[in-house]
C-alpha positions in Angstrom: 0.0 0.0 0.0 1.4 3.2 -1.1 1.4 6.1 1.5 2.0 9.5 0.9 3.6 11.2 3.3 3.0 14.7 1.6 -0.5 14.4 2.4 0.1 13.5 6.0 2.6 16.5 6.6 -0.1 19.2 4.9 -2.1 18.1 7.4 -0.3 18.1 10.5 1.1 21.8 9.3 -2.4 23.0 8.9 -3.3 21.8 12.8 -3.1 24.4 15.5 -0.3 24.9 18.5 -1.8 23.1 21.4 -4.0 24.9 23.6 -3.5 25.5 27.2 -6.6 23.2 27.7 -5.2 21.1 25.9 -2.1 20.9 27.8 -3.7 20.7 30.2 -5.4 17.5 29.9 -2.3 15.8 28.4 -0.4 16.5 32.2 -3.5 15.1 34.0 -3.5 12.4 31.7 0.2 11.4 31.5 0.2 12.2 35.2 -2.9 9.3 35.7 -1.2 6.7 33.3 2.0 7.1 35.4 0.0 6.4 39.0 -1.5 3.6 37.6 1.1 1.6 36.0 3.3 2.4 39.3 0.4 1.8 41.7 0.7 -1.7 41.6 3.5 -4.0 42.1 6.5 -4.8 39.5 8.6 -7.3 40.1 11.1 -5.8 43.1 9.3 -2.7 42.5 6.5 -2.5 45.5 4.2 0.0 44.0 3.7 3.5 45.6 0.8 2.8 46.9 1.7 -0.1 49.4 3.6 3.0 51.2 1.5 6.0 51.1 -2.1 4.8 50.5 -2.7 0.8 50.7 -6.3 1.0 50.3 -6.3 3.4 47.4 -7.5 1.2 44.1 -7.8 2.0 40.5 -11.1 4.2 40.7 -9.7 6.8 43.3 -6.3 6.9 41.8 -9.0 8.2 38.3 -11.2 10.3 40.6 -7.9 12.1 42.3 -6.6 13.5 38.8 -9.8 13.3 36.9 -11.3 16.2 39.4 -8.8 18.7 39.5 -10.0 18.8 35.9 -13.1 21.0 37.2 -11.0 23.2 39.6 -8.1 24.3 36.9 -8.9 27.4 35.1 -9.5 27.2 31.3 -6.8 29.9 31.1 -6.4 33.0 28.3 -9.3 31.9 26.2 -11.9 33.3 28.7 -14.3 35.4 27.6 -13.6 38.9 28.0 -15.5 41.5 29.4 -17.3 43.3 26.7 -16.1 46.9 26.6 -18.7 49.9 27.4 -19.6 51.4 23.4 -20.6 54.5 25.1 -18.1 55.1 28.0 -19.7 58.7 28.3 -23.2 58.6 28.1 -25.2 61.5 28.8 -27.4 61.9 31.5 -31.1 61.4 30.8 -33.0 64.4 32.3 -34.7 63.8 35.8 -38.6 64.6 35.8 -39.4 67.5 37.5 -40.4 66.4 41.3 -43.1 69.2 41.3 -44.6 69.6 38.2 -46.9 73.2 37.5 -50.1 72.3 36.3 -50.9 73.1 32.9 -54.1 75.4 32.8 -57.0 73.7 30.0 -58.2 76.7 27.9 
């Protein structure tokens, strides 16, 4: 099967840069593969979790990075405050507290 590999780098150039989200999620992510495949253990290798936290399973290790995900602010691509169009308005006129009656003719 022929592949061309012209096509495939077109594509990747037109991808954006990361994101901060992004980023984001590829920490919490690499961060929860690590815990898990060192939770347990490997061979001499006890597993962290034997040490710090020996009832802590699979499902908390998931909950303990997957919340954070909530907490951590979405970073520069918040909305912005919309800026006033009219920074000076002018004041509308207050109604006259004591208005004269108009006589009827």
């Amino acid at each position: 099967m022929e592949v061309d590999r012209d096509l495939f780098l077109r594509r990747r150039a037109a991808l954006p840069k990361f994101s901060y989200e992004e980023q984001v999620v590829l920490l919490f992510a690499l961060v929860l593969i690590t815990l898990w495949f060192t939770a347990s253990p490997i061979n001499a290798f006890p597993g962290w979790t034997a040490h710090t936290a020996p009832r802590m399973d699979i499902g908390s290790i998931g909950m303990m990075c997957t919340l954070p995900l909530f907490i951590v602010p979405c970073g520069c691509t918040l909305p912005q405050a919309r800026p006033n169009p009219n920074p000076n308005p002018t004041p509308k006129p207050k109604p006259d507290p004591n208005p004269t009656p108009t006589p009827n003719p």
